[in-house]
C-alpha positions in Angstrom: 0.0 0.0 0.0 2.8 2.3 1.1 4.1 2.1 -2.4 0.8 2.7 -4.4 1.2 6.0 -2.5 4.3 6.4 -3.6 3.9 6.1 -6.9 0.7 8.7 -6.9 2.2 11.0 -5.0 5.0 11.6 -7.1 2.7 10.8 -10.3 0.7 14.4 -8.9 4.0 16.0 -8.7 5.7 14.8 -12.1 2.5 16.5 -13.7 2.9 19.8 -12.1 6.6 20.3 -12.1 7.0 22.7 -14.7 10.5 23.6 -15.3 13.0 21.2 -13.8 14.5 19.5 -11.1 14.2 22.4 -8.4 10.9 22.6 -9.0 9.7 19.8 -7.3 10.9 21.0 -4.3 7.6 23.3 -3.4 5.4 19.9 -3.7 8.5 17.9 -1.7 8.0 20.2 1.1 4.2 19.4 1.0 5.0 16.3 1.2 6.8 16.8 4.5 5.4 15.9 7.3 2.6 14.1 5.9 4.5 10.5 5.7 6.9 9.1 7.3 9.3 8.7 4.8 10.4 12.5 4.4 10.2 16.0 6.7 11.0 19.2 5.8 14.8 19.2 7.7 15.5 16.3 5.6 15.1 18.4 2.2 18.2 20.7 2.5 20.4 17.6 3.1 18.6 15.7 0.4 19.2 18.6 -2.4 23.2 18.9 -1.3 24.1 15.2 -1.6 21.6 15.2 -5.0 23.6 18.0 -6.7 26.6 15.8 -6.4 25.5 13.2 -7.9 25.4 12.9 -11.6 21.7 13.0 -13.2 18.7 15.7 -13.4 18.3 16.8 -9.4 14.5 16.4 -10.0 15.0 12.6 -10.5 17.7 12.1 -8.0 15.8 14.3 -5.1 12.9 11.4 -6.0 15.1 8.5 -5.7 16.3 9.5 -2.6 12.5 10.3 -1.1 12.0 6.6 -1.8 15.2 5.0 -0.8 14.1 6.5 2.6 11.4 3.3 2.2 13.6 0.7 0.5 15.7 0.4 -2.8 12.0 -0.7 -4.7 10.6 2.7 -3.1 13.3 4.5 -4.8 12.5 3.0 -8.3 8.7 3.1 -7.5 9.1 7.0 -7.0 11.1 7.9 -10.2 8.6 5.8 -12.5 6.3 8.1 -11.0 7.6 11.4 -11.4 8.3 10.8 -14.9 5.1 9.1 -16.0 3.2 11.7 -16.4 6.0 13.1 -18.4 6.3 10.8 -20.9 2.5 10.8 -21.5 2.8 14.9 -21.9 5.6 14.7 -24.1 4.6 11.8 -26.6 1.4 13.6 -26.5 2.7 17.2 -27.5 5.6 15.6 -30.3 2.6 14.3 -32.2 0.1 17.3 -32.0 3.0 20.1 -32.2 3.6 20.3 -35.5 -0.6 21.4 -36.0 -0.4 23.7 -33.3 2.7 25.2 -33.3 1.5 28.1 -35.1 -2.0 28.4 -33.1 -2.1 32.1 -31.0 -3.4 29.8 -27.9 -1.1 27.5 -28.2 1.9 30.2 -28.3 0.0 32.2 -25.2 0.1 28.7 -23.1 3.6 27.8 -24.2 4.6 31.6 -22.9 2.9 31.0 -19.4 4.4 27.9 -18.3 7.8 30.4 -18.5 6.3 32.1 -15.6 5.1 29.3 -13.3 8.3 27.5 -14.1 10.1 30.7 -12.5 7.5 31.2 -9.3 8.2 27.2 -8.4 11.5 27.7 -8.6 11.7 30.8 -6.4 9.5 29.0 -4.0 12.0 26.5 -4.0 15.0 28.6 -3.3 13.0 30.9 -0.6 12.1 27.6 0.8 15.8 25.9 1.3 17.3 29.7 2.9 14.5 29.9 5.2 15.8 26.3 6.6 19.1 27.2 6.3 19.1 30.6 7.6 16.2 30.6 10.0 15.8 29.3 13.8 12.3 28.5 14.4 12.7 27.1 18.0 14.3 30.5 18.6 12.8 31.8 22.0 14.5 35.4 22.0 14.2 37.5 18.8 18.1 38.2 18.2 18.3 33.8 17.9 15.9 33.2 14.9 18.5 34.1 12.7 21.5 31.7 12.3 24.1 34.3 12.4 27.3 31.6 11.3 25.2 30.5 8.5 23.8 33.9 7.4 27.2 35.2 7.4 28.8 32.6 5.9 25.6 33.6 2.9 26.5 37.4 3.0 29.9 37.1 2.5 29.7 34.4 -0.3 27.0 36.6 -2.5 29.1 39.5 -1.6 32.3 37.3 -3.4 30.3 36.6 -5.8 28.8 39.7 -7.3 32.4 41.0 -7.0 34.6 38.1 -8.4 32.5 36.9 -11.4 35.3 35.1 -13.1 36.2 32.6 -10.6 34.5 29.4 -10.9 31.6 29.0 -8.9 33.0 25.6 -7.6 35.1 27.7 -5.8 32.7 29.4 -4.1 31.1 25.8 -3.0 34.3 24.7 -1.8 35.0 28.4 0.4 31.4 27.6 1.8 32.2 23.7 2.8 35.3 24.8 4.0 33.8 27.2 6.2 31.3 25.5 7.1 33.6 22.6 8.3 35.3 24.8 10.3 32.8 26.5 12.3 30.9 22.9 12.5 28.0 23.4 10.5 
């Protein structure tokens, strides 16, 4: 039973996530809480160790929702998630070609551009407000993880200043920071 719902909860979100793998990330943290399987502090650690690993972040971030169940979860969740896609996608390369050139068709096309942008900002306001914010906080001046927002400031700062460097030099200043204050 546990992995019928499984497979239809990642069938609902590999229909609405328009735009990538960071999009699922809004529905993911819907899903938190609501099984047992995934919560919302395990989403930050699930989308570092994904972005390591070769493969679209979307399907990895799936496999490793269901490898919280068992190795069959994990393969259960990713036919799932991308389901729905191959049904929209073999359904759109055979009716394109008519359509392509239909005024509704072209206005439709142009506002999936937008929802794919507003799930993935959700997305990223999502994992800083984890990473940055204390909710157990008692005292006003402790809801903000001051290490961690620093650690933030100064690395956007870096950025927006040294555009040429690599950005997997940036990563690695953040690990290394991070590893030394024990984050």
């Amino acid at each position: 039973m546990i992995y019928i719902t499984l497979f239809f909860e990642f069938f609902k979100i590999g229909l609405f996530s328009i735009g990538g793998g960071l999009a699922t990330l809004p529905f993911l943290y819907q899903l938190a809480g609501k099984f047992f399987w995934l919560s919302a502090e395990d989403i930050p650690n699930m989308l570092a160790v994904v972005q390591l690993l070769p493969g679209g972040v979307g399907i990895n971030l799936t496999a490793y929702t269901g490898y919280h169940i068992s190795v069959l979860g994990s393969y259960i969740a990713v036919l799932g998630i991308i389901t729905p896609q191959i049904f929209c996608i073999s359904f759109i390369a055979r009716v394109f070609n008519q359509f392509s050139k239909n005024g509704i068709v072209q206005r439709c096309f142009a506002g999936l551009l937008p929802a794919a942008a507003g799930l993935l900002s959700a997305a990223s306001f999502q994992v800083i407000k984890l990473s940055l914010y204390n909710s157990n906080a008692e005292i006003g001046y402790q809801m903000i993880n001051l290490a961690e927002t620093g650690i933030f400031a100064v690395i956007f700062v870096l950025v927006c200043m040294l555009k040429r460097l690599h950005p997997a030099v940036f990563i690695a200043a953040a690990g290394v920071l991070g590893a030394i204050l024990k984050l």
